[in-house]
N, C-alpha and C positions, 0 to 999 in steps of 0.2 A: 764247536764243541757239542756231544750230545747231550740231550735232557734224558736217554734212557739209563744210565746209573743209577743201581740203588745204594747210593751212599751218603748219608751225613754226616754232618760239622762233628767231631767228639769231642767235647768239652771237658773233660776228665782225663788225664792223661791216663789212669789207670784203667779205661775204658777199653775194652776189644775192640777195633774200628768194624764195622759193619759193613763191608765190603761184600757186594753179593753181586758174583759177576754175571753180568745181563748173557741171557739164552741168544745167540747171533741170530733167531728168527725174530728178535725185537727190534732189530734194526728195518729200514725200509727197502735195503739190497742187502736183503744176507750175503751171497754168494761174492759179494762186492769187500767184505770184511775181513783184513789179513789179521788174526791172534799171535801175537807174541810173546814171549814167558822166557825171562832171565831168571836164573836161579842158581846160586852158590850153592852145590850139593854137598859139603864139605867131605865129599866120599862118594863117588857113585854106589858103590856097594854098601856103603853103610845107610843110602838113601834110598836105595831101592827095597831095603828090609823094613823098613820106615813108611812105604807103600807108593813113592815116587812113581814109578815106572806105572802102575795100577790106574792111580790118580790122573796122570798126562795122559795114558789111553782111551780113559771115560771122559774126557774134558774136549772142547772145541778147540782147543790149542791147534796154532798150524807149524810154527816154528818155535822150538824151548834153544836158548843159549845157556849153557853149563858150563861153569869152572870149582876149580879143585876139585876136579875129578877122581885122580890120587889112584887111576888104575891103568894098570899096565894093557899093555896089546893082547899080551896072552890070555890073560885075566876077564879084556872084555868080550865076552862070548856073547852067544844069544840071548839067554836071561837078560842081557843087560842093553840088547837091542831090540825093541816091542815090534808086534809083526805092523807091517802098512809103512814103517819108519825110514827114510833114507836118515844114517847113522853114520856122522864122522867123529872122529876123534884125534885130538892134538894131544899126547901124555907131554909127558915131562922127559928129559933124561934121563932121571935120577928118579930108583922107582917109589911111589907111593906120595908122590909130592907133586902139587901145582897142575895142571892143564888143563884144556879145555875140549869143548865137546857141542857138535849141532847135532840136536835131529828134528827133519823136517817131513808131515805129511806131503808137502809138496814137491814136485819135482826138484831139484839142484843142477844148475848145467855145468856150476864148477864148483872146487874148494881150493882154497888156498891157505896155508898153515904159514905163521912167523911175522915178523913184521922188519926184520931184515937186521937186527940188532942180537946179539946174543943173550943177553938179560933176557929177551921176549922169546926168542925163537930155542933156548936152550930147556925152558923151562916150559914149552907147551902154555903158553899166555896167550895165544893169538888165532883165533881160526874164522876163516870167513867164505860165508857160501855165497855164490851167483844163484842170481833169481830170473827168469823172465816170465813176466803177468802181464796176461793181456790187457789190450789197450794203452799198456806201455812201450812206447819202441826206444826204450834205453835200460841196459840190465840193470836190476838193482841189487847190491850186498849187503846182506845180515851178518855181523859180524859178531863172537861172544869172545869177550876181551877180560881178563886177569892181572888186573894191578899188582903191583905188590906191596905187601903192609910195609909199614916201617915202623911197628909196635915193640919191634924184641930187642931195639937199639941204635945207634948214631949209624953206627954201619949200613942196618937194616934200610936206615930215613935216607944214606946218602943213597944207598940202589935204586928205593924209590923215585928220588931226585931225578937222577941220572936215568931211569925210565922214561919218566914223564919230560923231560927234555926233548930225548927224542923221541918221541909217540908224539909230540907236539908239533916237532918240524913235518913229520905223515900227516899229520888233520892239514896244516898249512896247505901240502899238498897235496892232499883230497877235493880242498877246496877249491885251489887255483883250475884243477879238472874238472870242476862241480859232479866230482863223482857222488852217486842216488847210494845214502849209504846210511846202516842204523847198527852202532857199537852198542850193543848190549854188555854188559858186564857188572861185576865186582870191583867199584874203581877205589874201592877203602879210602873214600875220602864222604866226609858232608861237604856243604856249599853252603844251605845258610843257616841263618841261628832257628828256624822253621824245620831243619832239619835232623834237630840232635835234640834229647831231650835236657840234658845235662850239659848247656853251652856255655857259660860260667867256669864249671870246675874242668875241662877239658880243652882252654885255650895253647894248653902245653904239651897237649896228647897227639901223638901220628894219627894223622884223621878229620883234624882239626884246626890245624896250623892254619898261617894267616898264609902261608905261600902257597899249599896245598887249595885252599881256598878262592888264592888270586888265579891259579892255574884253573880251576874252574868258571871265574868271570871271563877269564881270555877264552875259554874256548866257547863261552857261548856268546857272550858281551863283542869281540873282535875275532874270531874265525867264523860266526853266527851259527854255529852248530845248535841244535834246540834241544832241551830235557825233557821228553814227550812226556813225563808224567807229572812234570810241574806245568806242563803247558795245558792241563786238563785239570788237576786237582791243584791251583795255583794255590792257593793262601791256604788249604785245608792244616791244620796245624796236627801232629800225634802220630806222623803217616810213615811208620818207620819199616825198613829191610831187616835189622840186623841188630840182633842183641847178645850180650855177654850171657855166658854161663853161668856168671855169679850173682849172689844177692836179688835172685828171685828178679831179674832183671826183664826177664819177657812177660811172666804174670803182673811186673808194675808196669809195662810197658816203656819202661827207660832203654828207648833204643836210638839206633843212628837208621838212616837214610843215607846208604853209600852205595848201592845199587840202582844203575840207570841205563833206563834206554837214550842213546847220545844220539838225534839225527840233523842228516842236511837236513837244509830248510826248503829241501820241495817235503819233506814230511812232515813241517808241523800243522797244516792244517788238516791233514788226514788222520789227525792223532786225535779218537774221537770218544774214546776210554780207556779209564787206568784204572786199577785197583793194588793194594797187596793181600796176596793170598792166605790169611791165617788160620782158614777152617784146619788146616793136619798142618804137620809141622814133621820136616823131612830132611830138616839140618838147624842149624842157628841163624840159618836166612830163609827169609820168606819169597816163594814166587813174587814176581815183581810181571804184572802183566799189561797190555799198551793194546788195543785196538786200533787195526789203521781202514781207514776207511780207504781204497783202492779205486773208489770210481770218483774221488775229489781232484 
């Protein structure tokens, strides 16, 4: 892990965490440093009015993974693809809901959209790009992945279920291939009580469930997939993606961590800083961003 972060402990949960992401000429191999940045836009269009698109063109970012995108084909035109960008997009079927979205300053040698299930592939939840970097002779995939909540009902909690069952049996076999792979997304769930600020009153909440929970020890505890942002800010307590619109819930800081970068474990020890991004604020979620170090 690196010493160049400028981040502390915040003791006050109503504290801004002070996250100041390090300039990549601080590192000892710049050019050696892959930037990554998940981010729920809840709207591409309504995040790009927000100054999204502005912010990721001035920033070192190499690769941003985006879901709920919520914009159609026709809809996404140039404005909403920055110049330098290779730019893909997964929508949804059904307009104005769900999908996902890369774009990458780096070259892509493929994409692949769905995860071969219809809940995933109906709804624009799955897109994943091929990488080759040198020094490495085995392609690597970035993937930006879209849960689905299960907040708005039984119904809503059994799809998620029925998601996450099968998107389990794929990591299963991801691993058996030891495919070089880092699931970025929205997985609307926490992991641990470190991760939620309100873990007490929300043991009966979608999000928080004790199964939704145990489905994140198996994938990291027995598939060994790693949380690259707990693998760098382990014990930091306050460190949250995502907060409600109500009851002044982002100024107290009463939020979740349900936003992760997921990888094999040839990348945890390349994972060499995290931060969340809370200088602008360009949805109800915060950039979520992972430094990989490429020459480890």
């Amino acid at each position: 892990m690196t010493s160049l972060a400028n981040w502390q402990t915040i003791k006050d949960p109503k504290d801004k965490p002070t996250d100041v992401v390090v300039n990549k000429n601080s590192y000892p191999n710049p050019n050696k440093i892959l930037r990554i940045a998940s981010i729920n836009v809840n709207g591409l269009r309504a995040s790009e009015k927000k100054g999204l698109l502005t912010w990721l063109q001035n920033s070192e970012i190499d690769v941003v993974c985006m879901q709920e995108t919520r914009i159609n084909p026709e809809q996404w035109t140039d404005k909403y693809r920055p110049t330098g960008w290779h730019c893909y997009l997964f929508p949804a079927e059904k307009a104005g809901y769900a999908g996902t979205a890369i774009y990458s300053r780096l070259p892509i040698v493929s994409v692949t959209t769905g995860l071969g299930f219809e809940l995933a592939d109906s709804q624009g939840r799955f897109i994943c790009a091929e990488f080759a970097f040198d020094g490495m002779d085995y392609p690597v995939f970035i993937a930006s992945l879209y849960l689905p909540s299960g907040s708005s009902g039984d119904d809503a909690q059994a799809r998620k279920d029925t998601f996450l069952d099968a998107y389990q049996a794929i990591l299963a076999k991801w691993k058996d291939e030891q495919k070089s792979i880092i699931v970025c997304g929205d997985y609307n769930m926490v992991h641990k009580k470190i991760d939620i600020k309100n873990w007490s009153g929300n043991q009966k909440a979608s999000g928080c469930l004790p199964h939704e929970r145990a489905w994140l020890d198996y994938l990291y505890d027995k598939l060994g997939y790693v949380d690259s942002f707990r693998h760098v800010r382990a014990d930091e307590p306050f460190l949250y993606s995502w907060w409600s619109n109500r009851g002044q819930a982002r100024a107290k800081n009463v939020g979740w961590r349900i936003d992760y970068h997921a990888c094999s474990p040839d990348w945890k020890n390349r994972a060499v800083g995290a931060w969340v991004y809370r200088d602008s604020w360009f949805s109800d979620h915060a950039p979520v961003i992972v430094d990989y170090d490429l020459g480890k």
